[in-house]
Backbone bond lengths (Angstrom), bond angles and torsions (degrees), N, CA, C in turn:
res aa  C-N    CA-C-N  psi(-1)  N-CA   C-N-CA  omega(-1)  CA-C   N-CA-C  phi
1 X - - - 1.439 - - 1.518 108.43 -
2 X 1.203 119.77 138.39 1.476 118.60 -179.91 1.774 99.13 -124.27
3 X 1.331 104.08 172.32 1.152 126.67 -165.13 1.584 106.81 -95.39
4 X 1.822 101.32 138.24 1.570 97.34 -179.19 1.695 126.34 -41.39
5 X 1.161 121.59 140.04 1.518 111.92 155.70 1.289 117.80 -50.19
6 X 1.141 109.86 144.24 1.744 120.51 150.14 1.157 125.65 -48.06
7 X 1.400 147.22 104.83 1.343 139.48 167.48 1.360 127.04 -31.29
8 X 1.460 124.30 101.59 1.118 98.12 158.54 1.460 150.10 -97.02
9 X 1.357 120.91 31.66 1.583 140.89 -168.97 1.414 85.23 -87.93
10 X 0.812 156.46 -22.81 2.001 136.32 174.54 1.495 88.38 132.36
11 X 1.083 119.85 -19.39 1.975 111.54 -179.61 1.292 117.67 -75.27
12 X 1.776 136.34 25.60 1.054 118.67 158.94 1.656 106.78 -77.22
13 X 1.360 102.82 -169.25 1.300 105.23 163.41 2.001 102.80 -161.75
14 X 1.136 97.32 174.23 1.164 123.39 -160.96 1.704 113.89 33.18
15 X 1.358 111.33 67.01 1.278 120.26 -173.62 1.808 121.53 79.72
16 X 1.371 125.89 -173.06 1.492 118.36 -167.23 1.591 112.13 -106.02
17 X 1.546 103.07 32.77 1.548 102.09 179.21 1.589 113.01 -91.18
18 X 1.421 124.47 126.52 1.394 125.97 -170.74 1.660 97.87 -69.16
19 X 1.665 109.43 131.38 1.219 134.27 177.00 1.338 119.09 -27.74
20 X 1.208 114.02 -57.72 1.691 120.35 165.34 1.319 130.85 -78.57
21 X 1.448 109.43 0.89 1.881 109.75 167.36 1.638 107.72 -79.67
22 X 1.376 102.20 133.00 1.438 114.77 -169.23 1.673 96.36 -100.44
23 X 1.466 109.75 174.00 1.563 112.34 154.47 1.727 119.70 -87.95
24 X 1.587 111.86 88.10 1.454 116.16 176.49 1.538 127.94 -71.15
25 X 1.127 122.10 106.73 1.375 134.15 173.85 1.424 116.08 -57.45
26 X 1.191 125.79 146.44 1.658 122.77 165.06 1.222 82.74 -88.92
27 X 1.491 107.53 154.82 1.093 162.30 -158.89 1.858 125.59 -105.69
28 X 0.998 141.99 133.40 1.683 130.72 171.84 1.351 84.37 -100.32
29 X 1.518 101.04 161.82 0.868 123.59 -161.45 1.490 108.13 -152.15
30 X 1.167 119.56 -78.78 1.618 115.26 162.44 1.571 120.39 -58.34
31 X 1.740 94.93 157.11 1.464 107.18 155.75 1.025 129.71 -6.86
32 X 1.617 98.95 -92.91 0.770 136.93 -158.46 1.709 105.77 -47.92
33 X 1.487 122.97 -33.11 1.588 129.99 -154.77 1.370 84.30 -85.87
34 X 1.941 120.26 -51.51 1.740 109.61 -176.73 1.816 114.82 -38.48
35 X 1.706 76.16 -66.46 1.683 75.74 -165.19 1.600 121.76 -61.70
36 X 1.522 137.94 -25.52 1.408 117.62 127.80 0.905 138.77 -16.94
37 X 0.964 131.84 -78.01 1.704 137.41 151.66 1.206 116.86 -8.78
38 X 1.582 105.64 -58.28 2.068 110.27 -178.46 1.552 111.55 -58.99
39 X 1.138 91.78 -38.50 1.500 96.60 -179.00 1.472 115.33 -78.55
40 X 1.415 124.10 26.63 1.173 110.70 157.56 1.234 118.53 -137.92
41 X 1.747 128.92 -114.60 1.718 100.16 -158.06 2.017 84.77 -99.49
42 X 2.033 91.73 156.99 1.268 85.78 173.19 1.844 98.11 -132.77
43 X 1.177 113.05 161.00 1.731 128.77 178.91 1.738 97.61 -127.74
44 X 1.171 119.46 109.26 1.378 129.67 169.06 1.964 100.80 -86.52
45 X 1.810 120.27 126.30 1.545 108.09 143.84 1.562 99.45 -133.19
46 X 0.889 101.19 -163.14 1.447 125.73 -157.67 1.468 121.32 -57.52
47 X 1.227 121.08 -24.25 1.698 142.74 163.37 1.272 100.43 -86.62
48 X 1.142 115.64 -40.26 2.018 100.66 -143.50 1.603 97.64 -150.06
49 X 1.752 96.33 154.47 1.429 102.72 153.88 1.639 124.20 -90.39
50 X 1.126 143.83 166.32 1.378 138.71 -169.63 1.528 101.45 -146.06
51 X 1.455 117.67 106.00 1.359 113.62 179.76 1.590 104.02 -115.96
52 X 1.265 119.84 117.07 1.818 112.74 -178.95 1.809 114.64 -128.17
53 X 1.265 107.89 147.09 1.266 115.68 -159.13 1.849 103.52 -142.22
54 X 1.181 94.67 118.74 1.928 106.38 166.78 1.393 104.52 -71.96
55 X 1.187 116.59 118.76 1.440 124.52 -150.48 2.294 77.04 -95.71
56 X 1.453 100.08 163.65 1.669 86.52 -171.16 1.650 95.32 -105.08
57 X 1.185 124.95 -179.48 1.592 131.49 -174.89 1.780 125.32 -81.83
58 X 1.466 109.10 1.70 1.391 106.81 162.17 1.818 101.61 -120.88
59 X 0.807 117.88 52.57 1.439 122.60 163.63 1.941 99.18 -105.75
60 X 1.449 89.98 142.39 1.570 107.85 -173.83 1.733 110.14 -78.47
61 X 1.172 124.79 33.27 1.793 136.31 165.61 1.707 102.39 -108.11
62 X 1.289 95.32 150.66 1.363 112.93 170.70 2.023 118.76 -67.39
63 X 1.196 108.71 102.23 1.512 123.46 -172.40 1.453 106.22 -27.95
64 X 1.484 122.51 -36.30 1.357 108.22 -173.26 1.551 109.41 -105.43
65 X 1.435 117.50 13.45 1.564 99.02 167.14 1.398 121.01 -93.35
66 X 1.683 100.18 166.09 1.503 95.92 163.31 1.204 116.65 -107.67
67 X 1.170 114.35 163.23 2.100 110.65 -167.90 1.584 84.42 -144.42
68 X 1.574 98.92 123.41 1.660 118.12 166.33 1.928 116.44 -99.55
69 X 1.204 108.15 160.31 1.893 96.83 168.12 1.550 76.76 -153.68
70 X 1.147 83.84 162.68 1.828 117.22 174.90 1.578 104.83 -137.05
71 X 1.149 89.40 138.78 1.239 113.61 161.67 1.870 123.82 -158.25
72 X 1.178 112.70 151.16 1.734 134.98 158.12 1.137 135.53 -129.48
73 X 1.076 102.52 137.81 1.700 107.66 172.56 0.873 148.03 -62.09
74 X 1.539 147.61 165.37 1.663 118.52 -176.46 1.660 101.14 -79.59
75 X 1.498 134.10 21.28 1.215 110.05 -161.60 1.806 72.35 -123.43
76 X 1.057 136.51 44.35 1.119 150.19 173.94 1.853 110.85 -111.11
77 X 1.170 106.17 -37.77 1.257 132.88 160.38 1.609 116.09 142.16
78 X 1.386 114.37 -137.04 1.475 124.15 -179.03 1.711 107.11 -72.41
79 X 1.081 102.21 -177.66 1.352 104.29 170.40 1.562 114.17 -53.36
80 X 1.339 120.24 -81.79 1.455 123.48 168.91 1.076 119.34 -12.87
81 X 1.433 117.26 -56.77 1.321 131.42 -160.12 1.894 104.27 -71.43
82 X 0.877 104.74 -40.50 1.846 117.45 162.35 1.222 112.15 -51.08
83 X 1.453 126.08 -73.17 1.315 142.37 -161.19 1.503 98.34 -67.53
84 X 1.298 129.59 -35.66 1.274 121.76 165.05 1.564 113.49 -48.81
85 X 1.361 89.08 -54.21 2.375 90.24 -170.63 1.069 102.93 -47.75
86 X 1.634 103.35 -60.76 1.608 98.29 -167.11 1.648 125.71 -64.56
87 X 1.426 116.56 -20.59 1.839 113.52 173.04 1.607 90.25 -61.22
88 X 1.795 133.43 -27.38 1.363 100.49 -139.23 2.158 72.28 -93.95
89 X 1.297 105.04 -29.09 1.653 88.42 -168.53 1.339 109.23 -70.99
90 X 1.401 134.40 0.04 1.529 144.87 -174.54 1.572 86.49 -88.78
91 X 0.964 117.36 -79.14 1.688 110.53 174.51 1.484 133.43 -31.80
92 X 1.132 107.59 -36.11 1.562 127.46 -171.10 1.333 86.71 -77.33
93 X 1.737 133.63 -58.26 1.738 134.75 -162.02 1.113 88.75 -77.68
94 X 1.550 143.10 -45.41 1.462 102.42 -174.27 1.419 136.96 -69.97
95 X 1.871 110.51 -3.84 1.580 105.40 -151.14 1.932 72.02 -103.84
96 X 1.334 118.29 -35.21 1.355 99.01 -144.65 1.863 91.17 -93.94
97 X 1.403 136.61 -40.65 1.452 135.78 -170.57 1.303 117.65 -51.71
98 X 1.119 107.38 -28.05 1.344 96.84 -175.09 1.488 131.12 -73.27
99 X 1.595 103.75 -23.39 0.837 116.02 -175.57 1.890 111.15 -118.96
100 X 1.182 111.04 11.11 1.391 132.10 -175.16 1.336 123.37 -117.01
101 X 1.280 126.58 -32.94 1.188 164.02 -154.16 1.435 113.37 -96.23
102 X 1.311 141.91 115.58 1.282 118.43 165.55 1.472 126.46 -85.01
103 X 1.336 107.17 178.85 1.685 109.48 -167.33 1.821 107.63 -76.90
104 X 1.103 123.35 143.58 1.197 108.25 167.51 1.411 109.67 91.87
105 X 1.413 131.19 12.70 1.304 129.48 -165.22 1.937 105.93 -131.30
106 X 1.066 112.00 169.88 1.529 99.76 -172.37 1.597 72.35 -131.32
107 X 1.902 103.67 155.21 1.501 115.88 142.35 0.915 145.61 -147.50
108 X 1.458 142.37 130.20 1.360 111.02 -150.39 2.151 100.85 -109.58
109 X 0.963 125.23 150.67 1.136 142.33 -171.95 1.782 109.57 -87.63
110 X 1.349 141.64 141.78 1.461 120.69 -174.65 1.685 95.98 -158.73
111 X 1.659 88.98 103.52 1.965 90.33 178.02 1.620 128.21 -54.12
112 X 1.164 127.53 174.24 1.127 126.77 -144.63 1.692 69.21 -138.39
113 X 1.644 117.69 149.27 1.352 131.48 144.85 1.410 107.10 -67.54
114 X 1.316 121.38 141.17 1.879 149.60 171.79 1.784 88.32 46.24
115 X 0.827 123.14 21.02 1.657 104.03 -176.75 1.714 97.18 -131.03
116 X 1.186 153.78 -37.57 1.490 142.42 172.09 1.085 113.10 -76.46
117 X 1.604 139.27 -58.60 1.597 105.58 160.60 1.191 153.43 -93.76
118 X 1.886 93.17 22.44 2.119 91.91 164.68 1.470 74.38 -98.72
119 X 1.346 156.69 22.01 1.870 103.90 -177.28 1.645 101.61 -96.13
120 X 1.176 97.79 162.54 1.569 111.88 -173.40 1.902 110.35 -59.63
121 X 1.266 119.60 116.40 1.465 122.03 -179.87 1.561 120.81 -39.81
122 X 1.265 120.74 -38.36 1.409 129.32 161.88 1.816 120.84 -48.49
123 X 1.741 105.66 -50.30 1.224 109.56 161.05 1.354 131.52 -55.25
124 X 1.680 120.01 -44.05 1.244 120.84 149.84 1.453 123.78 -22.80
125 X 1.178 88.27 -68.87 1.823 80.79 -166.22 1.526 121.33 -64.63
126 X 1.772 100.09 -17.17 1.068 109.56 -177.15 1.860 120.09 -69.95
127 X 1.393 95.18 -28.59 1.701 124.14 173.31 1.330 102.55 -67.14
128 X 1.156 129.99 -72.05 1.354 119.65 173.54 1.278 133.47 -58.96
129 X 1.608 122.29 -11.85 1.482 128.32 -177.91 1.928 97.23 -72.32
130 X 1.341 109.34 -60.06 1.368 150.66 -172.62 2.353 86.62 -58.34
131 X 0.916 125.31 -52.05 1.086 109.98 177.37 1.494 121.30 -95.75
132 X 0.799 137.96 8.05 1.798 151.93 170.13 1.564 98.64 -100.45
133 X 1.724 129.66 -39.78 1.203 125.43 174.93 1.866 110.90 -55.15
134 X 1.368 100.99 -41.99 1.718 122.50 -177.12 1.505 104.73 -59.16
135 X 1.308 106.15 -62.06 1.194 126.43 -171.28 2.007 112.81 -51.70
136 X 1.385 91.19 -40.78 2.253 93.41 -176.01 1.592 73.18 -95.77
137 X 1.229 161.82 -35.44 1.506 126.12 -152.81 1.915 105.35 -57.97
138 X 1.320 103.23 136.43 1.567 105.45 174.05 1.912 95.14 -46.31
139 X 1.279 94.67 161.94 1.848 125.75 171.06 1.540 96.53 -86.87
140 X 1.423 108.23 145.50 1.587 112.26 -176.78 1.731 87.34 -124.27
């Protein structure tokens, strides 16, 4: 299934992006990219874990993307109960990374038991704005 065209009779609006194209992130995918990731800086709040990593300049990704992964644990709950966190933390990285996020950086996302999918979606983003700010502030 693909996504509507853009109008072109003069009835788009706010520029020529078709209504249902989102901002899509690459993705990790291997191991190997999590556990990198762990091993570098992390910002814990109240929904989520936040693990982010300056990916270095001979790695085989494109220098200016950002690449997110999610993951939870089984102590997160059942299956459902997972797949819930993560649609809501997949949602949360697409509205807020793109524009929060720097280029060139990987991050991985890490659910919280009873706290990522009851917390309120507004708070989300607010958790992750508030931990990516933590996360680029220089180290003293």
């Amino acid at each position: 299934m693909t996504p509507p065209e853009t109008p072109t009779d003069g009835n788009a609006t706010n520029g020529t992006m078709s209504p249902a194209v989102s901002a899509c992130l690459p993705v990790l995918k291997k191991r190997s990219e999590f556990l990198a990731a762990a091993r570098a800086r992390k910002q814990g709040t109240k929904a989520m874990m936040i693990q982010a990593r300056k990916r270095r300049a001979n790695e085989d990704v494109e220098p200016t993307a950002i690449r997110v992964g999610f993951t939870c644990s089984k102590k997160v709950g059942n299956a459902v109960a997972r797949n819930r966190a993560k649609r809501r933390m997949r949602e949360v990285a697409r509205a807020i990374l793109p524009d929060h996020g720097k280029p060139g950086w990987d991050y991985v996302l890490i659910g919280r038991k009873d706290e990522t999918a009851s917390r309120d979606l507004l708070a989300l983003h607010g958790d992750l704005k508030w931990a990516l700010r933590k996360l680029h502030t220089p180290r003293k």
